[in-house]
C-alpha positions in Angstrom: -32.3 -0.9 117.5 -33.3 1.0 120.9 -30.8 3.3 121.7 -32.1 3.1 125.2 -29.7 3.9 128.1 -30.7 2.1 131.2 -28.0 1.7 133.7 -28.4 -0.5 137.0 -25.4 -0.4 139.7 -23.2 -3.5 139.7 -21.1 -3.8 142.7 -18.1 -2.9 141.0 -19.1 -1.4 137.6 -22.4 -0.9 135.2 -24.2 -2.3 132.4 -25.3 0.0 129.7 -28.3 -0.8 127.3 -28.5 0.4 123.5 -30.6 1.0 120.8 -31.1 3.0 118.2 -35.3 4.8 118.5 -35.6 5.8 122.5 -39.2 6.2 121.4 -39.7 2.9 120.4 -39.2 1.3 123.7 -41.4 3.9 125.2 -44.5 3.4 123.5 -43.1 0.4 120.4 -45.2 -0.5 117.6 -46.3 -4.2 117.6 -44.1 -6.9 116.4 -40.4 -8.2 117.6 -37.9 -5.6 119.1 -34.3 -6.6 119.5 -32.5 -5.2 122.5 -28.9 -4.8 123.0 -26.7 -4.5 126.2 -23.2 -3.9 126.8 -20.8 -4.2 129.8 -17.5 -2.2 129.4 -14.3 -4.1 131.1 -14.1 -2.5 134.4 -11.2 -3.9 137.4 -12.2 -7.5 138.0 -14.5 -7.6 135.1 -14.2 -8.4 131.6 -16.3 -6.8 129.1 -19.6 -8.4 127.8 -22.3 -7.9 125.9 -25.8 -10.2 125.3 -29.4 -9.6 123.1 -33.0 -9.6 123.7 -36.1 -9.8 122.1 -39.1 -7.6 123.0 -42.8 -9.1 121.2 -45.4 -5.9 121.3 -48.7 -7.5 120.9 -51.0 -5.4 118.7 -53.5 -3.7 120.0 -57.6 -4.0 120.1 -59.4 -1.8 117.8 -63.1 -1.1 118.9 -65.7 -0.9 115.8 -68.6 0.9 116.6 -71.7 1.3 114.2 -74.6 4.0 115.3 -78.0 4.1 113.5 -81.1 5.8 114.2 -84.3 3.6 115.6 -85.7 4.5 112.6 -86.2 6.3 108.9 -89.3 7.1 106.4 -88.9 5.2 102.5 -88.3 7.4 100.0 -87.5 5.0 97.0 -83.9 5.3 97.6 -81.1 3.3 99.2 -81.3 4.8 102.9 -77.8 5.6 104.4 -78.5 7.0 107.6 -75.2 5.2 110.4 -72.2 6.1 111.4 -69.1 3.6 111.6 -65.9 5.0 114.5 -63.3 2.6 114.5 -60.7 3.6 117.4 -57.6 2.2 119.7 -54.8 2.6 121.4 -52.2 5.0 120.1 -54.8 7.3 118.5 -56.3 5.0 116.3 -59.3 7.3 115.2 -61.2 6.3 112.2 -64.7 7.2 110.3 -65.5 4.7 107.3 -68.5 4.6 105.5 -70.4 1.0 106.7 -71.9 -1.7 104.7 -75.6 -2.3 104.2 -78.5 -4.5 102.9 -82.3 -3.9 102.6 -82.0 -0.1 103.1 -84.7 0.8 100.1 -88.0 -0.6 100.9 -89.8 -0.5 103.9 -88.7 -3.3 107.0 -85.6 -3.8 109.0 -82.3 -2.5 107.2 -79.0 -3.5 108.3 -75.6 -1.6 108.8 -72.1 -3.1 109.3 -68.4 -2.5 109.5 -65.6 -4.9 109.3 -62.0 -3.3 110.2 -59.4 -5.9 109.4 -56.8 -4.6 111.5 -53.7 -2.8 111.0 -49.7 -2.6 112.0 -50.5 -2.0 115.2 -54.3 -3.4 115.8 -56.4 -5.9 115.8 -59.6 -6.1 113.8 -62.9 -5.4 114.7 -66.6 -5.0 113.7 -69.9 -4.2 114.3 -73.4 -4.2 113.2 -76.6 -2.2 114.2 -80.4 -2.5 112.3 -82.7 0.1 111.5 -86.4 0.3 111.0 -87.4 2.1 107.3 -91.0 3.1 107.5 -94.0 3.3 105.4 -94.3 6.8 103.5 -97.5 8.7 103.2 -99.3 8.7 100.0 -102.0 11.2 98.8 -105.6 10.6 98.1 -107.1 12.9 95.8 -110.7 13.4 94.2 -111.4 15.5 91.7 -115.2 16.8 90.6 -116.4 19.8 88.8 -118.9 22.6 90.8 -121.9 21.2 89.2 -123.5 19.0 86.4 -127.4 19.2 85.1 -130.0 16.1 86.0 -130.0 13.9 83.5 -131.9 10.6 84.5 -128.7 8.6 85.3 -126.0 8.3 87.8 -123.8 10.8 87.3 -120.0 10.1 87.9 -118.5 13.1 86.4 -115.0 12.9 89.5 -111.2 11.3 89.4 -109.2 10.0 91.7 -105.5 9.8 92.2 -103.7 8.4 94.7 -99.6 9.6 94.7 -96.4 9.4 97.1 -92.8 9.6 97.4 -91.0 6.6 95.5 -93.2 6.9 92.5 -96.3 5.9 93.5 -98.8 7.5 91.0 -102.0 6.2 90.6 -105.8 6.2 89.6 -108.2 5.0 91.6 -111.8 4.0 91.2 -114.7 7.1 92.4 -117.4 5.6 94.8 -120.4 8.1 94.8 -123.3 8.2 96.5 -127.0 10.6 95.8 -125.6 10.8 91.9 -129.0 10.3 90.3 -131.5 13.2 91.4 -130.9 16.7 91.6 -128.9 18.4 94.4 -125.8 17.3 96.3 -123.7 14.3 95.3 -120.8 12.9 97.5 -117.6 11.1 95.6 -115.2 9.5 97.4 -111.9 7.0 96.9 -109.2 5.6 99.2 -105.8 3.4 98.9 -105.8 0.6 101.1 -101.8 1.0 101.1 -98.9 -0.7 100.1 -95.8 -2.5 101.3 -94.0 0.8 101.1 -96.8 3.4 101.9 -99.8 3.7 104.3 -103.3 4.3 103.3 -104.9 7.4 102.5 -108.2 8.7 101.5 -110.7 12.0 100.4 -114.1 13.1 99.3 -115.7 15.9 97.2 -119.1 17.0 96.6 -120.5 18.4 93.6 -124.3 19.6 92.6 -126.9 18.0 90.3 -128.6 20.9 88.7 -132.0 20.5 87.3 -132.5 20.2 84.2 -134.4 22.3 82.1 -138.5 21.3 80.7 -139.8 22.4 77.4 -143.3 23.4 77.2 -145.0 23.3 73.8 -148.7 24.5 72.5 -149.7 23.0 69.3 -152.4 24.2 66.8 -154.4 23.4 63.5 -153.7 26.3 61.1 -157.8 26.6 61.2 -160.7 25.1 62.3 -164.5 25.4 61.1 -167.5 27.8 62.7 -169.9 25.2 64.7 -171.5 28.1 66.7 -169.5 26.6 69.9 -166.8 28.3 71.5 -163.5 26.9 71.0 -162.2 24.2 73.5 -159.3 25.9 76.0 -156.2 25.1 74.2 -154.1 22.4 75.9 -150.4 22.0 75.5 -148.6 19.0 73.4 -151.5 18.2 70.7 -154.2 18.1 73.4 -156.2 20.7 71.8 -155.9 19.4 68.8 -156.9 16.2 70.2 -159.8 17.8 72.0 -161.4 19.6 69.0 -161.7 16.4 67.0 -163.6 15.0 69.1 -165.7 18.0 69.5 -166.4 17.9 65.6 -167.5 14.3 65.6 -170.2 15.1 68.8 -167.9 13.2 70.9 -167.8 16.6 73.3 -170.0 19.0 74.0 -170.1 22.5 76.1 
């Protein structure tokens, strides 16, 4: 009980109330108090006594949950709000909150429920977030230089990587890849549902390739009083003094 002593002037004689916690009538947790009073026999009055009941009502609690506009994916549940729970009385409190769809990109939600206490009712709250396409990484590969060959030359890689795991290869669009000089190579990821596009280009040379010159010649030929034909490359001399033997050419 409330040892509480409250007096009020009677006109001959005062009442007295008791209980047992002063401190609970001056600021008293929720729930049912009893009080007590007492009147001690004074000249024309006889002593009495009588009881009360005090009801606290509990107290509202306020839930607040606080989240940023927005956060970049990065493959992992995203835990970025803040739950306060407070009230009357110094009711001060800082849970952890609930959440669903914080890993891939789109709206994330964050909630606290506090069910109440002694002396407070419950409360909650909720807030969303935005999570945010990550960047990825386009990247071509090519060596300095490769030597003419005839055919399109497509000597380059491509990778395309990010946060979260992406790692992947991607296909090389080139362009002047036949003919000697500079070749372009390029690739690009369109993107997606957790990271934006991305792109890159290299350029690499076309060498030319080397030519091979050859002279070929019968180990003799025969006097015919003639001077010998000019000697031609690849079997055209050859070619040339047969001809000449069989009167098919002259000077």
């Amino acid at each position: 009980m409330v040892e509480l002593q409250f007096r009020k002037a009677l006109s001959s004689g005062s009442a007295t109330f008791t209980n047992t916690d002063i401190a609970a009538l001056t600021s008293p947790s929720a729930g049912d108090h009893v009080l007590s009073a007492s009147y001690a026999a004074q000249g024309n009055f006889a002593a009495s006594s009588a009881t009360g009941n005090l009801h606290v009502d509990q107290a509202p609690s306020i839930t607040t949950v606080n989240c940023p506009a927005s956060v970049i994916y990065t493959g992992l549940p995203l835990t970025p709000c803040t739950v306060s729970v407070t009230g009357a009385g110094g009711l001060s409190l800082t849970p952890a909150p609930t959440y669903t769809n914080n890993t891939n990109v789109g709206t994330a939600t964050a909630s606290y429920n506090f069910a109440g206490d002694a002396n407070h009712n419950g409360s909650n709250d909720s807030k969303t977030f935005t999570i945010e396409k990550a960047a990825s990484v386009t990247s071509v590969t090519c060596p300095a230089s490769v030597t003419y060959n005839g055919a399109a030359q497509t000597p380059c890689t491509a990778t395309v990587t990010g946060i979260g795991g992406l790692n992947d290869s991607l296909t090389v669009s080139y362009t002047n890849n036949i003919n000697a000089g500079t070749a372009s190579a390029s690739a690009s990821f369109a993107g997606d549902a957790n990271h934006n596009g991305s792109s890159d280009s290299k350029t690499f040379t076309i060498e030319k390739a080397a030519s091979v010159t050859s002279v070929t010649c019968p180990a003799s030929v025969t006097y015919n009083g003639a001077a010998a034909d000019s000697v031609h490359s690849d079997g055209d001399w050859y070619w040339r003094a047969q001809r000449f033997a069989h009167g098919e050419l002259h000077k």
